[in-house]
Biopython code that builds the backbone (N, CA, C, O; Angstrom):
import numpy as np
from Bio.PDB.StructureBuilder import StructureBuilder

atoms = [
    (1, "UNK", "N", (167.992, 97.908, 37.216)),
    (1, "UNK", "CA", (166.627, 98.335, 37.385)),
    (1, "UNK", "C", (166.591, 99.858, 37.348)),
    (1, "UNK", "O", (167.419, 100.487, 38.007)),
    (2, "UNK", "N", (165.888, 100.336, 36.785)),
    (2, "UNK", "CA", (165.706, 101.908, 36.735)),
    (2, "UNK", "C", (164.081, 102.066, 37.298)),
    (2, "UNK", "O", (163.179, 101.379, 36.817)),
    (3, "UNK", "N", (163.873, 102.984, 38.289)),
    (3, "UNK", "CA", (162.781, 103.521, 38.830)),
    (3, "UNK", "C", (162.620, 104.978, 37.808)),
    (3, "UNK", "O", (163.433, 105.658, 37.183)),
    (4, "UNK", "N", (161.395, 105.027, 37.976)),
    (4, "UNK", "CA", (160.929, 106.383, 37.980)),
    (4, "UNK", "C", (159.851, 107.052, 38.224)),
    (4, "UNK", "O", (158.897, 106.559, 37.622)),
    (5, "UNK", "N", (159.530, 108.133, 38.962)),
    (5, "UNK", "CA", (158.201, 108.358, 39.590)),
    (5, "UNK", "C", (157.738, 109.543, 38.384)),
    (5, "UNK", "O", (158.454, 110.487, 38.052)),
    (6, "UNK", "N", (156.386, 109.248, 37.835)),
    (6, "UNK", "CA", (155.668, 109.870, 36.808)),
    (6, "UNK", "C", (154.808, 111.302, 37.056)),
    (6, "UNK", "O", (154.011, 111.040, 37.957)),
    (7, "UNK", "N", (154.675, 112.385, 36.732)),
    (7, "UNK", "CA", (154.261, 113.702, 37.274)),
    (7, "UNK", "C", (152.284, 113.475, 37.654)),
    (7, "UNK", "O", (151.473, 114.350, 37.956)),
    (8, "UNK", "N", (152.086, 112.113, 37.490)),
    (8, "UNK", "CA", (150.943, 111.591, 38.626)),
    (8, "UNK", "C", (150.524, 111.690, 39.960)),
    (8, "UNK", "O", (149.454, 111.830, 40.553)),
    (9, "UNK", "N", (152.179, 111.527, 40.350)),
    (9, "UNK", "CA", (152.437, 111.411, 41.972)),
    (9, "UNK", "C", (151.600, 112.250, 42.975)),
    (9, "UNK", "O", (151.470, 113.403, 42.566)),
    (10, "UNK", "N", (151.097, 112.056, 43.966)),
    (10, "UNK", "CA", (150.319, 112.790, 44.393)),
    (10, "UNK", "C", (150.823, 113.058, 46.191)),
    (10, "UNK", "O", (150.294, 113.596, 47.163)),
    (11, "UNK", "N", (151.928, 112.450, 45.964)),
    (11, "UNK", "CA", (153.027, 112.800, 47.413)),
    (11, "UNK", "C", (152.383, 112.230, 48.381)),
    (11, "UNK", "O", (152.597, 112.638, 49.523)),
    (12, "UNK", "N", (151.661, 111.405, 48.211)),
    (12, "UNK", "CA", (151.057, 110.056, 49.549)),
    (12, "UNK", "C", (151.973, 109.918, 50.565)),
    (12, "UNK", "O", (151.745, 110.065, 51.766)),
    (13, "UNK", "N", (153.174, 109.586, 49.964)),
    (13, "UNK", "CA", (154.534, 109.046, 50.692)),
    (13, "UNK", "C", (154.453, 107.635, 50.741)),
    (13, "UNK", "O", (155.562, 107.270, 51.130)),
    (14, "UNK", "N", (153.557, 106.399, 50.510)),
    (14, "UNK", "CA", (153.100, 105.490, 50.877)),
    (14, "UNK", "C", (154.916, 104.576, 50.232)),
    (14, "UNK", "O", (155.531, 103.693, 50.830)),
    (15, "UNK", "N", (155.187, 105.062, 49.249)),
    (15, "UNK", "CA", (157.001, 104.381, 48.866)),
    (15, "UNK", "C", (157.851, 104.798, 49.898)),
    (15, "UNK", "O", (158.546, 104.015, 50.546)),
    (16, "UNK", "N", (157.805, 106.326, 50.113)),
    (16, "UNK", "CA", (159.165, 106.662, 51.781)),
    (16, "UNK", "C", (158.577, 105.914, 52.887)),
    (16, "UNK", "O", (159.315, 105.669, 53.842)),
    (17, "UNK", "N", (157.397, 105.521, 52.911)),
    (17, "UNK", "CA", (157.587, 104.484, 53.917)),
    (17, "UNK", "C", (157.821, 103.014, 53.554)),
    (17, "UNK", "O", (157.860, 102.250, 54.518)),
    (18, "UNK", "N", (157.909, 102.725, 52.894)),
    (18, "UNK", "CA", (157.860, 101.117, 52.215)),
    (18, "UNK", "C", (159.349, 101.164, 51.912)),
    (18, "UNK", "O", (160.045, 100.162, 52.074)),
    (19, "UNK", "N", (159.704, 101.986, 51.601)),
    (19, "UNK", "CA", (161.877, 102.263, 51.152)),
    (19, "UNK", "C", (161.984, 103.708, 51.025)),
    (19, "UNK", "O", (161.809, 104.601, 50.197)),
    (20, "UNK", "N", (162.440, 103.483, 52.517)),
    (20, "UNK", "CA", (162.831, 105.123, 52.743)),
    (20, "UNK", "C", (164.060, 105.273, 52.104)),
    (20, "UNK", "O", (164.237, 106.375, 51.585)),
    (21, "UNK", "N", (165.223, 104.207, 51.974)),
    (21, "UNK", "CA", (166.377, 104.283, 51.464)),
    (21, "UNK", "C", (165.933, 104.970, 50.045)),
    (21, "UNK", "O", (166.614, 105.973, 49.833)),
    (22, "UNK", "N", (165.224, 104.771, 49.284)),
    (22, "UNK", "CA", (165.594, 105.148, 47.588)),
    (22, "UNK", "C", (164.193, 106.645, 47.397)),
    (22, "UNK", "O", (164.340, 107.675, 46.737)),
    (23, "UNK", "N", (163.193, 106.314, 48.060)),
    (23, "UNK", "CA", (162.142, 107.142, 47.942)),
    (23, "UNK", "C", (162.186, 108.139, 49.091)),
    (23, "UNK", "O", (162.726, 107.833, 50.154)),
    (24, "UNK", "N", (161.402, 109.797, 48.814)),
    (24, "UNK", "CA", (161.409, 110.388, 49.439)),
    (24, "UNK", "C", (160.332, 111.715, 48.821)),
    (24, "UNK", "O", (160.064, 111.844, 47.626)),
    (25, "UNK", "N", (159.935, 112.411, 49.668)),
    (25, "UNK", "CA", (159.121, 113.305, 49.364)),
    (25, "UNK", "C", (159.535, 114.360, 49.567)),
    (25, "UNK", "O", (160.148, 114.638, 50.598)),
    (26, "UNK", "N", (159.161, 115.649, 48.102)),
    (26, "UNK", "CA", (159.903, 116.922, 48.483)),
    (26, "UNK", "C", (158.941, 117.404, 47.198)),
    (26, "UNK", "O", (158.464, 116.888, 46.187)),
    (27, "UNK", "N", (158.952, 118.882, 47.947)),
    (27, "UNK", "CA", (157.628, 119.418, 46.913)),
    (27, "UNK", "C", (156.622, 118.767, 46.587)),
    (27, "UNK", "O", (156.384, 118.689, 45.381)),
    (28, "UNK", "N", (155.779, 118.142, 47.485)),
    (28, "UNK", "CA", (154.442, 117.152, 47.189)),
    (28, "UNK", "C", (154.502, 115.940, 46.358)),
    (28, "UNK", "O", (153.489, 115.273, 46.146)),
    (29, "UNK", "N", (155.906, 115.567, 45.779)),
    (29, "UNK", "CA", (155.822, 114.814, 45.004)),
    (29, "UNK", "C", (156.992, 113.615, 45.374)),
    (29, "UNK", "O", (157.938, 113.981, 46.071)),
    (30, "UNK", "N", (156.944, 112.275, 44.943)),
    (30, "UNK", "CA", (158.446, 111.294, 45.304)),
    (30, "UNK", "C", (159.325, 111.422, 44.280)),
    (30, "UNK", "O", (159.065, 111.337, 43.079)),
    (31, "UNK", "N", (160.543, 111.660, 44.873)),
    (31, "UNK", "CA", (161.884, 111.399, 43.923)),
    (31, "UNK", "C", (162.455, 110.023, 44.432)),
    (31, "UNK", "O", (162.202, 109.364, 45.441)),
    (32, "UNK", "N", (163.287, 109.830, 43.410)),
    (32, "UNK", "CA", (164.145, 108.780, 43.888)),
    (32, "UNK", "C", (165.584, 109.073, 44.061)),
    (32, "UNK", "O", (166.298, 109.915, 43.517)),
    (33, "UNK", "N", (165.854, 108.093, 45.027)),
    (33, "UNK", "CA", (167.818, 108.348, 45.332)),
    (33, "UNK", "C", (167.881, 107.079, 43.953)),
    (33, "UNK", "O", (167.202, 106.054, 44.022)),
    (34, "UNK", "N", (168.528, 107.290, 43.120)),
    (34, "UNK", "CA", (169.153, 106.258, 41.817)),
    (34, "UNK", "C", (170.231, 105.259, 42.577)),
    (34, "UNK", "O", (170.294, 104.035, 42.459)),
    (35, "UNK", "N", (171.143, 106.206, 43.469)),
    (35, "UNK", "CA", (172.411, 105.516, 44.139)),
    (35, "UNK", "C", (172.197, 104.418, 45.105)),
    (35, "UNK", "O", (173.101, 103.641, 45.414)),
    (36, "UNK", "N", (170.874, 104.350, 45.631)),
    (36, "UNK", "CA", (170.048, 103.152, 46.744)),
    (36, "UNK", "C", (169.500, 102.192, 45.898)),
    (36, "UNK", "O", (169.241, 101.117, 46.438)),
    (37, "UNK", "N", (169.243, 102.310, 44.638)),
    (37, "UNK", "CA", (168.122, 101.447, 44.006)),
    (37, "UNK", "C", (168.553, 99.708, 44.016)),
    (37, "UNK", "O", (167.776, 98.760, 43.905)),
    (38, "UNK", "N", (169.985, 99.680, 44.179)),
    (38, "UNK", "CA", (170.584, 98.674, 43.389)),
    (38, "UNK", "C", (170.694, 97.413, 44.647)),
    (38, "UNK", "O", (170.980, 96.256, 44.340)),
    (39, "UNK", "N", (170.465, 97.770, 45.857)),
    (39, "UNK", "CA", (170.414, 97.159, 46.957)),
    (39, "UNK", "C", (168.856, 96.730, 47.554)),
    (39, "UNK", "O", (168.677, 95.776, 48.312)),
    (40, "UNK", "N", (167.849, 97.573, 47.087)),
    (40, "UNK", "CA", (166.499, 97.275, 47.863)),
    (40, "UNK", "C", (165.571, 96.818, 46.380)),
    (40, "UNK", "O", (164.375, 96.830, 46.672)),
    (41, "UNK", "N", (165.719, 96.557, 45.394)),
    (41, "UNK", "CA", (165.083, 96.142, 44.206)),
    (41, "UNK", "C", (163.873, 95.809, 45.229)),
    (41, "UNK", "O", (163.159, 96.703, 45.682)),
    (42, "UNK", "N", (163.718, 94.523, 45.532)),
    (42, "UNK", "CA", (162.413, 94.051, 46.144)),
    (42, "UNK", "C", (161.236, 94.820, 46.763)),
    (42, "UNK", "O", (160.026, 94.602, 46.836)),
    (43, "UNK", "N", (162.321, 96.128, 47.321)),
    (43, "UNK", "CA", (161.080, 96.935, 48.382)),
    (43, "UNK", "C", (160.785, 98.057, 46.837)),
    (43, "UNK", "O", (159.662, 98.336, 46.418)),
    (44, "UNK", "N", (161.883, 98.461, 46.321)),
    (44, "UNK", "CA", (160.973, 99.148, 45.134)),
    (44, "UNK", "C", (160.013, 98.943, 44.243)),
    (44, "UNK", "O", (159.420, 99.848, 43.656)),
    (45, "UNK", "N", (159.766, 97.458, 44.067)),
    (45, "UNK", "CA", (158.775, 96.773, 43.710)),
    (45, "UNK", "C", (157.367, 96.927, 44.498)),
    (45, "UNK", "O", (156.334, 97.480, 44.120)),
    (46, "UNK", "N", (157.660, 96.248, 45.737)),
    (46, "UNK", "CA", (156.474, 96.663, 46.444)),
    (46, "UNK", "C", (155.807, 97.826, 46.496)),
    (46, "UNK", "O", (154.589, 97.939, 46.356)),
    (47, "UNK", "N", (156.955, 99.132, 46.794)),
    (47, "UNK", "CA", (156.177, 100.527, 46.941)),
    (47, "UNK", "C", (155.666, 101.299, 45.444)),
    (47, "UNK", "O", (155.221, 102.428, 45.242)),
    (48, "UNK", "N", (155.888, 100.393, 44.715)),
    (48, "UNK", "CA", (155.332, 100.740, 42.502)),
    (48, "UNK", "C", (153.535, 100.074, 43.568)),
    (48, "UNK", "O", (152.608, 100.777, 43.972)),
    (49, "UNK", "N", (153.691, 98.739, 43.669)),
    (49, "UNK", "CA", (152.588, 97.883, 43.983)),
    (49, "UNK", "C", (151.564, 98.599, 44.806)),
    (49, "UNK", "O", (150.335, 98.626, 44.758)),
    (50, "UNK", "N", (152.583, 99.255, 45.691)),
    (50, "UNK", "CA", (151.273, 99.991, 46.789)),
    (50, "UNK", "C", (150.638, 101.395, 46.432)),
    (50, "UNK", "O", (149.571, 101.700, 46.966)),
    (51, "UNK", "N", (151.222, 102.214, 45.594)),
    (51, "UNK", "CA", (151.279, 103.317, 44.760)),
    (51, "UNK", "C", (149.720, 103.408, 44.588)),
    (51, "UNK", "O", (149.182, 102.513, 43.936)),
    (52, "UNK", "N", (148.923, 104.451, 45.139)),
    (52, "UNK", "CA", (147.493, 104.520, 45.061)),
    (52, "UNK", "C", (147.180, 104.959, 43.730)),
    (52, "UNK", "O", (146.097, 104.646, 43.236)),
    (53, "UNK", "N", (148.208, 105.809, 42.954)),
    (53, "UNK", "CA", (147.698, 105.715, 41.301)),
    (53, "UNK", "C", (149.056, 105.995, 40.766)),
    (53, "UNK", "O", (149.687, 106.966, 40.350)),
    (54, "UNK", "N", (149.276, 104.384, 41.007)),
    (54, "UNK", "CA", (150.185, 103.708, 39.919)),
    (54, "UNK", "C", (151.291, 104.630, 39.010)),
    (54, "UNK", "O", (151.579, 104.577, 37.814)),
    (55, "UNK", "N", (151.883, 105.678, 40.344)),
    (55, "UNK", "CA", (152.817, 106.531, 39.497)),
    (55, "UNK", "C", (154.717, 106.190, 39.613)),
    (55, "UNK", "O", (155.761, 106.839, 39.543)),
    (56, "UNK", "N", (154.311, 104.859, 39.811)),
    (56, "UNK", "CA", (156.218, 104.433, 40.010)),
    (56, "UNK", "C", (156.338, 103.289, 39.120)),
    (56, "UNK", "O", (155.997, 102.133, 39.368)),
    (57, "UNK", "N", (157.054, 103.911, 37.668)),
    (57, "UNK", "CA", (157.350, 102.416, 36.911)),
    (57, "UNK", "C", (158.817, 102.293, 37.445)),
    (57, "UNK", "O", (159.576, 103.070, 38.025)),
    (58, "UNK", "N", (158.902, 101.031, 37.023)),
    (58, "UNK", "CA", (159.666, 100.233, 37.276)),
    (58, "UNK", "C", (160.368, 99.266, 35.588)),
    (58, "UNK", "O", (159.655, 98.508, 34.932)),
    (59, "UNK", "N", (161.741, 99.563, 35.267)),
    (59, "UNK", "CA", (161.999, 98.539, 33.597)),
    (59, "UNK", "C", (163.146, 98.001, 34.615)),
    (59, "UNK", "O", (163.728, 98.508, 35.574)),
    (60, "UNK", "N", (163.192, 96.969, 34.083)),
    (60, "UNK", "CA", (164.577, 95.908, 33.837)),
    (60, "UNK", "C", (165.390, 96.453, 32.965)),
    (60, "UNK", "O", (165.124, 97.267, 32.080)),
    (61, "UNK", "N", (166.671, 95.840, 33.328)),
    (61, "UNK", "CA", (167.643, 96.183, 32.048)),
    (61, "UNK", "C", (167.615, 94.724, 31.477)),
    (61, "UNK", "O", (168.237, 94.451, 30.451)),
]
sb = StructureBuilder()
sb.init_structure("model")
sb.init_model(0)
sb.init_chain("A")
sb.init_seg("    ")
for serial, (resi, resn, name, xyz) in enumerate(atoms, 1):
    if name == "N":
        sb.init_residue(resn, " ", resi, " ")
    sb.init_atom(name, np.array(xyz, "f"), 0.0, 1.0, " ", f" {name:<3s}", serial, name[0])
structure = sb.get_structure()
């Protein structure tokens, strides 16, 4: 699974709280930890879902 947060982001935080493990806020905006992703798939899903404008895609490999 590859995350990635899109220059949309508007630093809500609403993902560091939903998976603090992979998401986090710095300079108003979310990055992701890549090295967490591979363990919380499910919650990175959710926090794309809760994303107030839809700035976390999400591909399959």
């Amino acid at each position: 699974m590859k995350v990635t947060v899109l220059d949309s982001c508007v630093g809500c935080g609403a993902c560091a709280i939903i998976n603090p493990e992979v998401f986090d806020i710095k300079e108003n905006k979310a990055v992701v930890n890549v090295d967490k992703i591979q363990n919380s798939e499910d919650l990175c899903i959710d926090a794309a879902i809760s994303c107030p404008v839809n700035a976390i895609e999400i591909y399959d490999y």
